[in-house]
Backbone as a ProteinNet text record, in pm:
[ID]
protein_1_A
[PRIMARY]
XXXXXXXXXXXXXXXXXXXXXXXXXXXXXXXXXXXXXXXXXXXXXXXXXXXXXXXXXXXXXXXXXXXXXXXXXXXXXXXXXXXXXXXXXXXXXXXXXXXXXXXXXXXXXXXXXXXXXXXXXXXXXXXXXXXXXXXXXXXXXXXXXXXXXXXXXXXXXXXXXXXXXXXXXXXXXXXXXXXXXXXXXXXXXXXXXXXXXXXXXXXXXXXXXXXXXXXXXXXXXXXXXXXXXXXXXXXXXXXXXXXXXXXXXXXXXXXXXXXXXX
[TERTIARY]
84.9	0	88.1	50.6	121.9	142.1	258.7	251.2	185.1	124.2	49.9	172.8	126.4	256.4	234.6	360.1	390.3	432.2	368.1	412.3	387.6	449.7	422.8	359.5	245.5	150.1	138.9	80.8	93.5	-71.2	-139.5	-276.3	-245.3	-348.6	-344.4	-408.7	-285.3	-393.2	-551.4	-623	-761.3	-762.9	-865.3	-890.9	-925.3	-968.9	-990	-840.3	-749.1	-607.9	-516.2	-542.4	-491.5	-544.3	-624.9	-697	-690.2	-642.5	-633	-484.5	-411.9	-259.3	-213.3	-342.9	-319.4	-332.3	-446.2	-506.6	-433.5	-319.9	-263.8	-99	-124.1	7.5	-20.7	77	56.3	72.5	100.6	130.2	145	149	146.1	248.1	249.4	365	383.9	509.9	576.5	493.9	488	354.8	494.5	557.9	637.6	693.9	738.5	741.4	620.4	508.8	396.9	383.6	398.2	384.1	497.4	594.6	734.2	705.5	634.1	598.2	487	399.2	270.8	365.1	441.2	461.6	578.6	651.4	677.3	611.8	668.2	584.6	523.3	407.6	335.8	329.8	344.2	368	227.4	130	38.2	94.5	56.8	142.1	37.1	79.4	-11.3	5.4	-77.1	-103.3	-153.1	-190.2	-258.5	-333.3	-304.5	-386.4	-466.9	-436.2	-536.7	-394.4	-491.5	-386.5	-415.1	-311.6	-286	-203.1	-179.5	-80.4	-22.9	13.1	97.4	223.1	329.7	465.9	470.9	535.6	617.4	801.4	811.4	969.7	1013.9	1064.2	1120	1238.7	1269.1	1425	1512.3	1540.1	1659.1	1656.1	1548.1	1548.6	1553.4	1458.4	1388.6	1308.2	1298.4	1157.7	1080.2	971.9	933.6	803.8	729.2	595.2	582.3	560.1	513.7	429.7	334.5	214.7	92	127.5	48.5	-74.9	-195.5	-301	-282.1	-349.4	-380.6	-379.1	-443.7	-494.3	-415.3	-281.1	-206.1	-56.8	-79.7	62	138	121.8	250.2	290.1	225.1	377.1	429.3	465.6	488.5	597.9	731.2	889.4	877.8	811.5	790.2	810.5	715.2	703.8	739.5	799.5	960.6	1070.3	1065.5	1187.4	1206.1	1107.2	1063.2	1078.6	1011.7	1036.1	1179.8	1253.5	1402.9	1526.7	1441.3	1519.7	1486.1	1348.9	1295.8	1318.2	1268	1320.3	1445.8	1547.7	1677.9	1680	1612.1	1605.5	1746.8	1746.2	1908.8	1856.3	1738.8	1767.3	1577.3	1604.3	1406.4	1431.3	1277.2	1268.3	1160.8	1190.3	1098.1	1054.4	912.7	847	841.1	921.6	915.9	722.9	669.4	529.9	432.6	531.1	473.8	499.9	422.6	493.1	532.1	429	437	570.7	582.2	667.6	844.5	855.3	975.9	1010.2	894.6	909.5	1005.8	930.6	946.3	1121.7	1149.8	1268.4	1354.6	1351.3	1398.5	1515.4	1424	1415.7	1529.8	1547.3	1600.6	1737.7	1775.6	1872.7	2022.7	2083.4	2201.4	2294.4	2209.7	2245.4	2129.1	2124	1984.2	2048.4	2001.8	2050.1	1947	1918	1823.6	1832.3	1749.1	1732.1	1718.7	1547.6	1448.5	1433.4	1408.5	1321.2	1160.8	1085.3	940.5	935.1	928.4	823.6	698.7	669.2	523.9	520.8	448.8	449.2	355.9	448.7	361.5	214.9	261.1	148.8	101.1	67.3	54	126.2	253.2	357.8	314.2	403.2	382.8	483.6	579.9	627.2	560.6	652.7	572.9	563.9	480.2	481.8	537.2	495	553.2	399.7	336.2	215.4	191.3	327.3	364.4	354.9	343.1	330.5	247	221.1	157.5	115.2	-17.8	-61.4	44.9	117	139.3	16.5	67	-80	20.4	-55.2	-17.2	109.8	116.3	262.1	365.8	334.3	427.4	558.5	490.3	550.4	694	720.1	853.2	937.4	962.5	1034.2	1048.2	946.6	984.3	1004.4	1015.6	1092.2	1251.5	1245.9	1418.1	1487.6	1358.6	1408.2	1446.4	1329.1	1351.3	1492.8	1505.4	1617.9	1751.3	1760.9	1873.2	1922.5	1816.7	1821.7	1905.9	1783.7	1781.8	1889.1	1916.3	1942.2	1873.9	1739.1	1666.1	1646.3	1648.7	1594.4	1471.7	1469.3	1352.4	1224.2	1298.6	1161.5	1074.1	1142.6	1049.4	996.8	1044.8	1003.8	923.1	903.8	777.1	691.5	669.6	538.2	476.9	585.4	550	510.1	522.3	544.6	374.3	364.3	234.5	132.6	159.1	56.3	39.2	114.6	126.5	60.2	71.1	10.2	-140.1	-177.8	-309.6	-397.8	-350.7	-419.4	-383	-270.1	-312	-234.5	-100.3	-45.8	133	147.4	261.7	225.3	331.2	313.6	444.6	446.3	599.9	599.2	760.3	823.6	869.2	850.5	938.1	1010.4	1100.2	1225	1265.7	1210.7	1294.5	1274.1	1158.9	1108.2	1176.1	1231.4	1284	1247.7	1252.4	1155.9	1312.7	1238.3	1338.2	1309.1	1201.2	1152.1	1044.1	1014	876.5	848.8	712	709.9	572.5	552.8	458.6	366.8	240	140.3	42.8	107.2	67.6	-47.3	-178.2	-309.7	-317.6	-298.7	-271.1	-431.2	-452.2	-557.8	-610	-481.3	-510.7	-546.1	-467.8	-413.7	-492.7	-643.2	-694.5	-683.4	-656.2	-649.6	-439.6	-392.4	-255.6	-202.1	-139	-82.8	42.8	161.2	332.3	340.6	464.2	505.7	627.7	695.4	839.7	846.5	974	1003.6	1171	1186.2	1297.2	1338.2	1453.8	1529.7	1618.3	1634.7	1729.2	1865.3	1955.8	2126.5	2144.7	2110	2180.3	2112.8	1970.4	1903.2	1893	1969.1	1962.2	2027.1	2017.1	2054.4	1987.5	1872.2	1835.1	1666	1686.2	1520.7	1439.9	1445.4	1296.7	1263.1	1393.9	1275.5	1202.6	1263.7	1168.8	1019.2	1057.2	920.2	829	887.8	787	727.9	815.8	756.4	607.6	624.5	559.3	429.7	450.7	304	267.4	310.6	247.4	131.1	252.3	147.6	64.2	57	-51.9	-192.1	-139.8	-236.8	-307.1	-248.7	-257.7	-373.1	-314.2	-416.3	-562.9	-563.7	-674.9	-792.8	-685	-811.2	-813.2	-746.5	-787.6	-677.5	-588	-518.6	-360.6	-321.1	-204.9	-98.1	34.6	155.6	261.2	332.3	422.5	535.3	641.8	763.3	861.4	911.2	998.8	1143.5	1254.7	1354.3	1462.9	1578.3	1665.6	1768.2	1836.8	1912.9	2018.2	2075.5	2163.1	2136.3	2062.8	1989.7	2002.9	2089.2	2167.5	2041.7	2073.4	1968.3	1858	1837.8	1592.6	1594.9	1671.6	1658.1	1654.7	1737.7	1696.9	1614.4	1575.7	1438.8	1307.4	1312.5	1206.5	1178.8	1316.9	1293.3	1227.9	1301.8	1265.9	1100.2	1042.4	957.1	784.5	853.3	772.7	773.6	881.7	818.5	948.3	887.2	995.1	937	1060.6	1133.2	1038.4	929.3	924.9	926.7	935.1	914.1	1114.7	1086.8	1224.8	1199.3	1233.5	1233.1	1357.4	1352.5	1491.9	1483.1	1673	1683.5	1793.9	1709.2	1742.9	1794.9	1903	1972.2	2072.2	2038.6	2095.2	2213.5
-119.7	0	124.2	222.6	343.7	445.4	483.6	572.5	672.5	747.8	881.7	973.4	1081.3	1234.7	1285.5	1293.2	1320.3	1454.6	1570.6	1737.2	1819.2	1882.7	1976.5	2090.9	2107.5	2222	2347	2422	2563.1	2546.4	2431.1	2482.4	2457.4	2490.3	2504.6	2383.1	2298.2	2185	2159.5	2106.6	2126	2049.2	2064.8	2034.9	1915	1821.5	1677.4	1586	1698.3	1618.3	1628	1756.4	1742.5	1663.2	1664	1545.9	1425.8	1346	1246.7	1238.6	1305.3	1312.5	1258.9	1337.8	1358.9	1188.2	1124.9	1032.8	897.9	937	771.9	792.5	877.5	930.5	782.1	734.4	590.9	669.5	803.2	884	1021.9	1102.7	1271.4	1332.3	1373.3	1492.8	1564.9	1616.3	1762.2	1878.7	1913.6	2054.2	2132.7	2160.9	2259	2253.3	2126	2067	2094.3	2071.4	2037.7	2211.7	2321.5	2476	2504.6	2458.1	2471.5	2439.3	2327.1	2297	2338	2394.1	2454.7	2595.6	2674.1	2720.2	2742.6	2649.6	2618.5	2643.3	2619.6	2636.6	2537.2	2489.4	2434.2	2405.7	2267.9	2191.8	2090.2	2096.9	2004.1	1875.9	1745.1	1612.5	1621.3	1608.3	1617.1	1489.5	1355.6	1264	1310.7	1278.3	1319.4	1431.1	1587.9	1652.5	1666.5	1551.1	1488.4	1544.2	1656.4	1601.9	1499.4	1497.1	1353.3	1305.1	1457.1	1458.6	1628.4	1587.4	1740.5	1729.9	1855.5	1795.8	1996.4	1990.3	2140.3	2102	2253.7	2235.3	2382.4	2391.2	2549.5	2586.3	2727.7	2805.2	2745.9	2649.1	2572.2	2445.3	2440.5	2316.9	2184.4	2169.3	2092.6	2028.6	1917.4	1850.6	1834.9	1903.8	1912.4	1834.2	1738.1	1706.9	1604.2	1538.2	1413.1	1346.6	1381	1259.4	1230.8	1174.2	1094	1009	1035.4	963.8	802.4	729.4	556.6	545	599	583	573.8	677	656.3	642.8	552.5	509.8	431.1	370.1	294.8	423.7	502.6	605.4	722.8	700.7	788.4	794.4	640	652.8	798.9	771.2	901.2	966.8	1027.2	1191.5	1234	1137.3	1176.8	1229	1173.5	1146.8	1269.2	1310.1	1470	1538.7	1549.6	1674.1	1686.5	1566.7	1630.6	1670.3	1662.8	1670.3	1852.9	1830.8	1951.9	2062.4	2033.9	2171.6	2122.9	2044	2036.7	2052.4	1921.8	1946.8	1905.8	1942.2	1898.5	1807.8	1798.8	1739.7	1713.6	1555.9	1537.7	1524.2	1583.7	1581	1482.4	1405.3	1246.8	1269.9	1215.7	1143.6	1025.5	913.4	777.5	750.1	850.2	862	858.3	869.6	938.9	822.8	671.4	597.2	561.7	640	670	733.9	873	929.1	884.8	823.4	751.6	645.4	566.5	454.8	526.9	624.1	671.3	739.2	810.3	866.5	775.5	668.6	568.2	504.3	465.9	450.8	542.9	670.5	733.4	811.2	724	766.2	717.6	854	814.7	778.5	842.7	871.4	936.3	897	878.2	907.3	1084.6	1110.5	1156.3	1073.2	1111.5	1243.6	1372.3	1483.4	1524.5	1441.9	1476.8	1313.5	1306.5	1229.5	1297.4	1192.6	1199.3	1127.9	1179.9	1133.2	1113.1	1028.3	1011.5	1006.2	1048.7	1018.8	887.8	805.9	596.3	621.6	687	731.3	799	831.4	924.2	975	1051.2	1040.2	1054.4	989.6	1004.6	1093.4	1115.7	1249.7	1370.9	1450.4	1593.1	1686.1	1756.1	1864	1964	2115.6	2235.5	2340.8	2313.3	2401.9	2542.5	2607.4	2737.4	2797.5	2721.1	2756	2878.3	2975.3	3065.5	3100.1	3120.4	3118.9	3251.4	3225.9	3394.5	3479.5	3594.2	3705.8	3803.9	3873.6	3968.1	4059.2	4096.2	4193.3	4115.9	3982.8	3883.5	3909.3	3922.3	3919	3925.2	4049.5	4147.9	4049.9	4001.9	3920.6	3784.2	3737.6	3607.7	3609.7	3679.9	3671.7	3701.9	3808.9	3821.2	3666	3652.4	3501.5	3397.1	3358.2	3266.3	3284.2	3442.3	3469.8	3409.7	3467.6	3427.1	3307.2	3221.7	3052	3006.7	2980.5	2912.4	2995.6	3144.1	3182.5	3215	3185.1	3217.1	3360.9	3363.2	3568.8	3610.6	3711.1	3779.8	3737.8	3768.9	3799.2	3669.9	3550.8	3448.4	3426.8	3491	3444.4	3546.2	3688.9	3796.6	3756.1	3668.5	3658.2	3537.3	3397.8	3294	3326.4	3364.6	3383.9	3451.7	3555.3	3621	3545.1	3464.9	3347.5	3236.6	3210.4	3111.5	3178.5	3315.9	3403.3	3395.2	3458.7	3449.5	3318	3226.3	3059.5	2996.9	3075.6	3091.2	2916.7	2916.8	2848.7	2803.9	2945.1	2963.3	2958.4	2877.5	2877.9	2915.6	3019.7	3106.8	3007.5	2981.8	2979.1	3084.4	3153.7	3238.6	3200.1	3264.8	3251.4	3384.9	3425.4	3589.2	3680.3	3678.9	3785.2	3801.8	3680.7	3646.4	3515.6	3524.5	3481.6	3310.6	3174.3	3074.1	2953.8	2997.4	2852.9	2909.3	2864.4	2846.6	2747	2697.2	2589.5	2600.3	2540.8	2560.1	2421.5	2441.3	2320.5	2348.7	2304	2376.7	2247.3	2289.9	2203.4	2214.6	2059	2034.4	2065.5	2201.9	2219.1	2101.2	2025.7	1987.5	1801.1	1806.5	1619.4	1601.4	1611.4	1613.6	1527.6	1580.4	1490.2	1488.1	1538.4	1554.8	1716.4	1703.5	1855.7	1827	1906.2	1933.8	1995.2	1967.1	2049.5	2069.4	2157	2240.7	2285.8	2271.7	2327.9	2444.9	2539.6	2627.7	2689.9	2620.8	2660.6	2755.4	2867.2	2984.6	2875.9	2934	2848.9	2829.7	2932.8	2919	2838	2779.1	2742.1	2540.8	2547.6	2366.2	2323.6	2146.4	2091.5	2031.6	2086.5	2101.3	2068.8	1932.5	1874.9	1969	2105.9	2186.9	2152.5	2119.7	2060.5	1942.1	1860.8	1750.1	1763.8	1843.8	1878	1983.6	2034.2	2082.8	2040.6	1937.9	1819.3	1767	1739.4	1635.4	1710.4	1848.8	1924.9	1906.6	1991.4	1963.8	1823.4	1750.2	1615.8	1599.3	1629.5	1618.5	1680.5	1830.1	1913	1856.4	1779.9	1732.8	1601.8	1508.3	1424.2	1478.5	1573.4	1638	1695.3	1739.4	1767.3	1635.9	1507.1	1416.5	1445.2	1499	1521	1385.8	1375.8	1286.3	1370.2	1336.7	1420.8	1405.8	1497.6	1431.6	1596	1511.5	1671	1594.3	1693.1	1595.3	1732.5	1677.2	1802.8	1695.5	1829.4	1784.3	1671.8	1620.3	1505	1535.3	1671.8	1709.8	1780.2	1781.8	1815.4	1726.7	1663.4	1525.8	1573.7	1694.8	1735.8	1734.1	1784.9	1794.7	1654.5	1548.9	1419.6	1359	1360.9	1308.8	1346.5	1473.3	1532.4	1468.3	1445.3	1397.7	1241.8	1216	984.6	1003.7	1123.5	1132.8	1134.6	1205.7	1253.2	1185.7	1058.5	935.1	886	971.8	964.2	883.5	830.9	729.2	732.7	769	817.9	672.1	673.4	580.6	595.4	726.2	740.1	859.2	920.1	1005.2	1115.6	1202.6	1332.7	1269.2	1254	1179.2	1300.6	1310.4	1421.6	1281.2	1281.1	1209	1254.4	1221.7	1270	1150.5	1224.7	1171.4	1206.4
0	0	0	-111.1	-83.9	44.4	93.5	193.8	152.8	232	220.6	256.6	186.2	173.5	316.6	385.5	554.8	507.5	613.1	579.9	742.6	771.4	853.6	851.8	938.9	924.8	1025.4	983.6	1148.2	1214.1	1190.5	1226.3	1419.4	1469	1629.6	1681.3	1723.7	1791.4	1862.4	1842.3	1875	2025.6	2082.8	2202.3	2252	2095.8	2105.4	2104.1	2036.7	1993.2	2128.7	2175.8	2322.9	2468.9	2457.8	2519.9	2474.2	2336.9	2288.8	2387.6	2323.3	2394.2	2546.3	2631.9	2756.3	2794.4	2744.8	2785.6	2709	2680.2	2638.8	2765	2833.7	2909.7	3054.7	3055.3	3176.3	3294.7	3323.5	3461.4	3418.4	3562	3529.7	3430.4	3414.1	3373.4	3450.3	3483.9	3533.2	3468.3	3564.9	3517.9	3484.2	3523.5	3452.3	3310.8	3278.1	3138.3	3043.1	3124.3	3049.8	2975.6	3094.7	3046.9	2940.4	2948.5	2871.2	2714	2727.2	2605.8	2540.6	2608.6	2555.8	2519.2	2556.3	2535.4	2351.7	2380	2231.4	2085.5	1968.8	1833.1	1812.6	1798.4	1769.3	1573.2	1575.1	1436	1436.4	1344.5	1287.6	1203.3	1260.9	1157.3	1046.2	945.2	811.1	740	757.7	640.4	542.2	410.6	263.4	298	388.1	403.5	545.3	604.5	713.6	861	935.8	1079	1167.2	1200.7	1294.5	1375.6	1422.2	1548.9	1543.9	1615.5	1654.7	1702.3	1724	1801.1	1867.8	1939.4	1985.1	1975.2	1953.3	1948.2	1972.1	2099.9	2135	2068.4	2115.5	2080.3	2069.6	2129.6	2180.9	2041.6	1982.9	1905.2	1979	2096.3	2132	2163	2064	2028.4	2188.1	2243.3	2371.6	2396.1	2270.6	2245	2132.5	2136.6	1992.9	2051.8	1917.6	1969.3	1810	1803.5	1652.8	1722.1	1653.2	1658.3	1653.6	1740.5	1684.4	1556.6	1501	1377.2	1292	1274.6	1236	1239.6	1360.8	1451.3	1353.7	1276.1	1138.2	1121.3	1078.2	1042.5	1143.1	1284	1381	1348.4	1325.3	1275.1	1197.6	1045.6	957.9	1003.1	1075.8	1105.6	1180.8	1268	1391.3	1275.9	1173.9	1130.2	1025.7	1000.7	918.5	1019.6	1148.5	1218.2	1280.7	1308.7	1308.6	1232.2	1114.9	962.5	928.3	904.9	887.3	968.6	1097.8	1197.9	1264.7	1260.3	1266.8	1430.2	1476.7	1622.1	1670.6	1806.7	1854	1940.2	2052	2107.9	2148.2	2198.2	2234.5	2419.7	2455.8	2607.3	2616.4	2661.8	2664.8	2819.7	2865.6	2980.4	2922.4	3020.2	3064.2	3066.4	3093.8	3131.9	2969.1	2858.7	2776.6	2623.1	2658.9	2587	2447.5	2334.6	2215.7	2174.9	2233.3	2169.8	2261.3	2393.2	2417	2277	2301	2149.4	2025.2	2004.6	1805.7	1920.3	1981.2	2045.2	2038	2107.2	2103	1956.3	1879.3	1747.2	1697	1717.6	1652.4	1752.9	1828.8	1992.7	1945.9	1993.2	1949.2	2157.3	2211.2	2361	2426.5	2519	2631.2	2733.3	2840.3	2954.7	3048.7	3171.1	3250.8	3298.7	3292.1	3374.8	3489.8	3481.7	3608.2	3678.1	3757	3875.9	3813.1	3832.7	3861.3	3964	4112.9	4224.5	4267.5	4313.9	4377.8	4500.2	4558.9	4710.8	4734	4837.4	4818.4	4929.3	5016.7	5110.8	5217.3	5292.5	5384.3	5462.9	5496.7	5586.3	5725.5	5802.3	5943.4	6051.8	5964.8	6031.5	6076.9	6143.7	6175.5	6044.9	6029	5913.1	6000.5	5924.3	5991.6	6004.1	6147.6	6122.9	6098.8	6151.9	6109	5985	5916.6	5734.3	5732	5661	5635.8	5485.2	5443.1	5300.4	5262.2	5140.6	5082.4	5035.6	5038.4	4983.4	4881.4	4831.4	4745	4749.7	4903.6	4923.7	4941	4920.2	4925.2	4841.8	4739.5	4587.7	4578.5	4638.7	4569.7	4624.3	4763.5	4883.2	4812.7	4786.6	4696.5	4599.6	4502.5	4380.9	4409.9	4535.5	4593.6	4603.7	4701.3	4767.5	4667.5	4571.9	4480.6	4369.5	4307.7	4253.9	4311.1	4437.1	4524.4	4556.2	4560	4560.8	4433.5	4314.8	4247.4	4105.5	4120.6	3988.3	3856.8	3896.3	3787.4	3741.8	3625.3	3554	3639.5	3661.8	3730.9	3613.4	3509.2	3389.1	3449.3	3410.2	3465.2	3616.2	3653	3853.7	3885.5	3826.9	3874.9	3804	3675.5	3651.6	3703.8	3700	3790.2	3910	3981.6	4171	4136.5	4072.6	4056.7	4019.2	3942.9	3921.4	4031.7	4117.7	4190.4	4308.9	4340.3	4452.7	4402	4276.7	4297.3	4274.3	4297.2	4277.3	4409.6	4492.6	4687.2	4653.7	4603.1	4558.2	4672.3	4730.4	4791.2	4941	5045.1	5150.3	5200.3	5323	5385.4	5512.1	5526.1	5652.8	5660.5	5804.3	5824.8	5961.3	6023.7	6142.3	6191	6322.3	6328.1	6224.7	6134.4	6101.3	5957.8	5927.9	5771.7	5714.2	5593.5	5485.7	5487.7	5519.3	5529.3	5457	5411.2	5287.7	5236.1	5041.1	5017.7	4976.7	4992.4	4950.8	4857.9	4759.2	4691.4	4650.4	4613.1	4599.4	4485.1	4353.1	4223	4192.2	4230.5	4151	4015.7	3942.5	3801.8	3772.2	3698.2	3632.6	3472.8	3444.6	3342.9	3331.2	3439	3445.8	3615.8	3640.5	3756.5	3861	3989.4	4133	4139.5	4113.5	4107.5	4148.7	4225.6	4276.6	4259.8	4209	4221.5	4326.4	4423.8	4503.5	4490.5	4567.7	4511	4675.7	4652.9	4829.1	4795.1	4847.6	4855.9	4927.5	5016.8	5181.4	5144.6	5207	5263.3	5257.1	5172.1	5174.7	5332.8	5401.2	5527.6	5653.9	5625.3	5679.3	5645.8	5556	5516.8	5591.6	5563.2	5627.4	5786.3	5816.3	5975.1	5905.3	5797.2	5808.2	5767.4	5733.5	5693.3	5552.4	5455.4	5320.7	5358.8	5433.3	5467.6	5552.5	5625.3	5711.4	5644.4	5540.7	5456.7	5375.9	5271.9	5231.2	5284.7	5396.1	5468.8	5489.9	5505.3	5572.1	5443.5	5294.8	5161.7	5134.2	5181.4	5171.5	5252.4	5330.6	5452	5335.8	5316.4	5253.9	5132.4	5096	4962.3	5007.6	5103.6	5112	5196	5225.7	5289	5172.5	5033.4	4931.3	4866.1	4904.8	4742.4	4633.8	4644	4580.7	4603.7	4471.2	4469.7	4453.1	4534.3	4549.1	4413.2	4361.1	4316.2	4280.7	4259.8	4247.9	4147.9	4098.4	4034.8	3993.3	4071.5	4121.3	3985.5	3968.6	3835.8	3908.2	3830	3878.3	3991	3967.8	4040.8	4147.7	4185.7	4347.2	4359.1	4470.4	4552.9	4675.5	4705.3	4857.4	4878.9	4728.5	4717.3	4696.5	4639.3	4627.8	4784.2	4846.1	4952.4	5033.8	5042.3	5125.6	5061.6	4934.4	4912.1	4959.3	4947.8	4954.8	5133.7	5191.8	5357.1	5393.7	5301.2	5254.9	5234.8	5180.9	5191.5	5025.4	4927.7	4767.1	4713.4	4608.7	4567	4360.7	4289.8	4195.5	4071.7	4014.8	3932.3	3794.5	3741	3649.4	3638.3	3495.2	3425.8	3344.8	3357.1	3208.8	3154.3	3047.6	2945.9	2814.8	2832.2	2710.1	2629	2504.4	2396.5	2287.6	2237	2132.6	1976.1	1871.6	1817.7	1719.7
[MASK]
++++++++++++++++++++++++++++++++++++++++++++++++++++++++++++++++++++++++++++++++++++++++++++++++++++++++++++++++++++++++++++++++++++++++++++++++++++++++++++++++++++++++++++++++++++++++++++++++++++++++++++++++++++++++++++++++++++++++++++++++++++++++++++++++++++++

């Protein structure tokens, strides 16, 4: 049987194709991945005319999204194999979670390097949390974007509009100590992938070491099993420290963000 003509298109994924997507995924996604890539250019898979999948691929020329319909899964190799030809990707960001497009990645791997951890939390912890926690509010803002800058290194550009979004969805919770700002910890409800919350925890340099990512951890989850909600975080490989606060934590690593290359 003749192949049908494989082409890349600009139309805007529809709402049935993203939901097709979501729902062949065997586990969550990293909500932060998941925004990273929505954020990307968006590519339509084109059989004889017909879409039938979609892919994203950011600045960086990384394939951040593949996902081809059932329908026409014989030719997913294809149209992997056009979109890294065509837009001259450097490199694919795979979920272990995400088994279609690991497959066609796979296929085409010259070297496979784990990133992320995907955690889950197994079940209810029985440690102490930290009841002191306090919701952030609005004048929060300026202090935690200091704070978060100072930590992690990130550009402001991205952390005043994040932090602002995370404030008004009542998303951020403060430790404070003596009247300074010593952890945030955050509990991001997956609007998209339901009954799943991310959490993120971020200790003052001078304050680690002395159990507070862990005991913040632990209150998160508390919070989390109080709405019905399932835990999960997933920190980069080289956090040796958020790695072990989390295993303390009660969560254990089953899934991978994999950057694939060929």
């Amino acid at each position: 049987m003749k192949n049908p003509i494989a082409s890349l298109g600009t139309q805007a994924p529809t709402a049935e194709l993203r939901a097709s997507y979501l729902s062949q995924l065997t586990g969550p996604l990293d909500d932060m991945w998941l925004a990273f890539a929505d954020m990307a250019t968006c590519h339509s898979l084109v059989l004889d005319g017909e879409v039938v999948g979609m892919c994203r691929v950011d600045d960086e020329r990384r394939l951040l999204r593949f996902h081809v319909e059932p329908t026409a899964s014989d030719h997913a190799g294809r149209l992997l194999e056009l979109i890294l030809d065509e837009l001259e990707v450097e490199a694919m960001i795979v979920h272990t979670t995400d088994p279609g497009f690991l497959s066609a990645a796979l296929d085409h791997s010259d070297k496979v390097v784990a990133d992320s951890l995907l955690f889950a939390a197994q079940a209810k912890p029985e440690g102490p949390g930290l009841d002191e926690l306090a919701l952030a509010e609005g004048q929060d803002h300026a202090r935690i974007v200091d704070f978060q800058e100072a930590a992690t290194g990130m550009p402001r550009a991205f952390l005043e509009p994040y932090a602002s979004q995370r404030l008004e969805l009542g998303e951020l919770l403060l430790l404070e100590e003596d009247g300074e700002l010593t952890a945030v910890g955050e509990l991001r409800r997956d609007q998209e992938q339901p009954g799943i919350a991310h959490l993120g925890v971020i200790v003052h340099a001078e304050r680690r070491g002395r159990g507070i990512a862990t005991r913040l951890l632990t209150e998160l989850v508390h919070r989390c099993h109080a709405e019905g909600l399932a835990a999960h975080c997933s920190p980069e490989l080289t956090t040796r420290g958020a790695r072990r606060a989390i295993a303390r934590a009660g969560f254990r690593a089953n899934h991978r963000l994999l950057r694939v290359t060929r």
